[in-house]
C-alpha positions as CSV (number, residue, x, y, z in Angstrom):
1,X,0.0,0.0,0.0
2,X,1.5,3.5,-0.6
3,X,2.0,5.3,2.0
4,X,2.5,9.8,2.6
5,X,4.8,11.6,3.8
6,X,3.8,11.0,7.7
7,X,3.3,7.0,6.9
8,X,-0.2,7.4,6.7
9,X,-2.4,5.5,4.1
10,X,-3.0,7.8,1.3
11,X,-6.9,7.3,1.5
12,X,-6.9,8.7,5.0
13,X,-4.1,11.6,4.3
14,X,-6.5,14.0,2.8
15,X,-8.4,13.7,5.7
16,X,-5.9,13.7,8.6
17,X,-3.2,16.1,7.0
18,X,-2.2,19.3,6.7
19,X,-1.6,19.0,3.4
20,X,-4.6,19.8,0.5
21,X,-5.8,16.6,-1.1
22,X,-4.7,18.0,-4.4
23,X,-1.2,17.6,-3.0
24,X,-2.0,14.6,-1.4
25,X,-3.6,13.4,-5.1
26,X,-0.2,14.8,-6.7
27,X,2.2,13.0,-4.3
28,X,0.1,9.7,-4.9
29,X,0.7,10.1,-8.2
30,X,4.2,10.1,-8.0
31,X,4.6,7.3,-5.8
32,X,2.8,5.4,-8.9
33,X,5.1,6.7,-12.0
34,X,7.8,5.9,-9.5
35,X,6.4,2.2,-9.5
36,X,5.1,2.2,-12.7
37,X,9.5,3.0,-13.8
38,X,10.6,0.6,-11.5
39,X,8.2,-2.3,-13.4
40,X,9.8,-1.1,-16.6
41,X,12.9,-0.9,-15.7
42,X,12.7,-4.2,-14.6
43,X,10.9,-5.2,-17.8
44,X,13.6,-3.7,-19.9
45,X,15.9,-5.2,-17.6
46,X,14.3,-9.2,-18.6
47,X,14.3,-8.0,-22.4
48,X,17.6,-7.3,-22.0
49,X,18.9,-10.9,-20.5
50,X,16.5,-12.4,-22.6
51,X,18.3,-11.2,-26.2
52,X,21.7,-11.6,-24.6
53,X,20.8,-15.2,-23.5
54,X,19.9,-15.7,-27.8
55,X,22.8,-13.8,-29.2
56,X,25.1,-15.9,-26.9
57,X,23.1,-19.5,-28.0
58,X,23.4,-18.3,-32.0
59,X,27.0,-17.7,-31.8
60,X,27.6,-20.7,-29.8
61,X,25.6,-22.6,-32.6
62,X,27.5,-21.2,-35.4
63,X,30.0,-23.3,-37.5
64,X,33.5,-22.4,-37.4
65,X,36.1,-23.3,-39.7
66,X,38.6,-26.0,-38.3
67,X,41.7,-24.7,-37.7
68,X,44.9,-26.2,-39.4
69,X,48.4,-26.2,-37.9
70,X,50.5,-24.3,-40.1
71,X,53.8,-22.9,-39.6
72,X,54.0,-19.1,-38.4
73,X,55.7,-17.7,-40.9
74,X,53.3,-18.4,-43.3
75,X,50.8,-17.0,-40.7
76,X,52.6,-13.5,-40.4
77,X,52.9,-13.1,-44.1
78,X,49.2,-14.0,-44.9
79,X,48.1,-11.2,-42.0
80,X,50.3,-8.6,-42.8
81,X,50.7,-8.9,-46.4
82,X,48.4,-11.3,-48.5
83,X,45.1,-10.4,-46.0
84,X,45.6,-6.5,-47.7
85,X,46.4,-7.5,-51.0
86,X,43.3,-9.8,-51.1
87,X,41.3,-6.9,-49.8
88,X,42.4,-4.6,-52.4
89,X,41.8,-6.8,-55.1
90,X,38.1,-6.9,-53.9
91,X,37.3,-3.7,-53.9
92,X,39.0,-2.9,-57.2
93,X,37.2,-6.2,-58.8
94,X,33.9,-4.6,-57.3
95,X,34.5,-1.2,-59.0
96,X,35.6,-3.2,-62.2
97,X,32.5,-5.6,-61.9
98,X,30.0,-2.4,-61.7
99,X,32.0,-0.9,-64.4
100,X,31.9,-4.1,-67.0
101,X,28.3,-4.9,-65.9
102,X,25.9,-3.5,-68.9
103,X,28.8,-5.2,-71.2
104,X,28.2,-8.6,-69.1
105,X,24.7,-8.0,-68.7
106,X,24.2,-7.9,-72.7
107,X,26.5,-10.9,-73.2
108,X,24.7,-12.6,-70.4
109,X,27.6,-13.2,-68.9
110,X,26.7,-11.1,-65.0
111,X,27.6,-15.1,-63.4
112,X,30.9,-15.3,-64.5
113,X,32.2,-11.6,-64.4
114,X,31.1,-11.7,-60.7
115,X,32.8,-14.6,-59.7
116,X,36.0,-13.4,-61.3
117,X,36.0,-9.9,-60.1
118,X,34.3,-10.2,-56.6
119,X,33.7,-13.4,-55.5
120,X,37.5,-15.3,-55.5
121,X,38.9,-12.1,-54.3
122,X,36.0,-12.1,-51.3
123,X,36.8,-15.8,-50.6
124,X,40.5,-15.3,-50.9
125,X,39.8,-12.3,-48.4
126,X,37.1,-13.4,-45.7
127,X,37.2,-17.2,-45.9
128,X,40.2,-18.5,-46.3
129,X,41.8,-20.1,-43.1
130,X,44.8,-17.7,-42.3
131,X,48.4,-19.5,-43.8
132,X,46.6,-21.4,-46.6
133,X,48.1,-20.2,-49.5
134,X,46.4,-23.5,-51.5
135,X,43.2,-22.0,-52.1
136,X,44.5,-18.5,-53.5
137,X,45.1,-20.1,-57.5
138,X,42.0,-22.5,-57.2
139,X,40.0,-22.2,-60.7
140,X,36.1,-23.6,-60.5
């Protein structure tokens, strides 16, 4: 039950206090946002848990791909070096690919053009496991 100021039973301030019951009213109504903030807060609070709980079981459900032991030299190189090149070539195949597309489009040839420009670069990039060189001259 909420209670006034002096501990009293709002129902029987207006009656017993000092106060007007507008201010009586007013102070009731307080007490109720204040509960009413502390419920959604709360509320807000489960939501919260709720979509970290599902974000955390997604990922945990992803596949990963199995790592290979390779020797670190070939690591460092692919990082620093190959990981930027690959990038590069990506983004310049994309320009190129938007560039050449009416030309492919007429040929009907969009398939091919954007697995040549974007899509071996992309793999060669983003999917690769870091040190395998292997995949880099693959031809489909």
């Amino acid at each position: 039950m909420a209670l006034c100021k002096e501990g009293r039973p709002f129902w029987l301030a207006g009656v017993l206090s000092p106060l007007p019951f507008w201010a009586v009213a007013r102070e009731a109504g307080r007490a109720y946002a204040g509960a009413m903030k502390k419920q959604a807060r709360r509320f807000i609070l489960k939501q919260t848990r709720i979509t970290t709980a599902a974000c955390v079981l997604a990922l945990s459900l992803c596949s990963f791909t199995p790592a290979r032991a390779v020797e670190g030299g070939g690591v460092i190189v692919d990082a620093i070096l190959v990981r930027p090149v690959c990038l590069a070539a990506t983004a310049i195949g994309s320009a190129l690919f938007v560039i050449s597309l009416p030309v492919a489009a007429v040929s009907k040839s969009v398939k091919p053009a954007a697995h040549a420009l974007v899509l071996r670069p992309a793999r060669a990039t983003f999917t690769r496991p870091l040190g395998d060189f292997e995949d880099l001259g693959y031809e489909d």
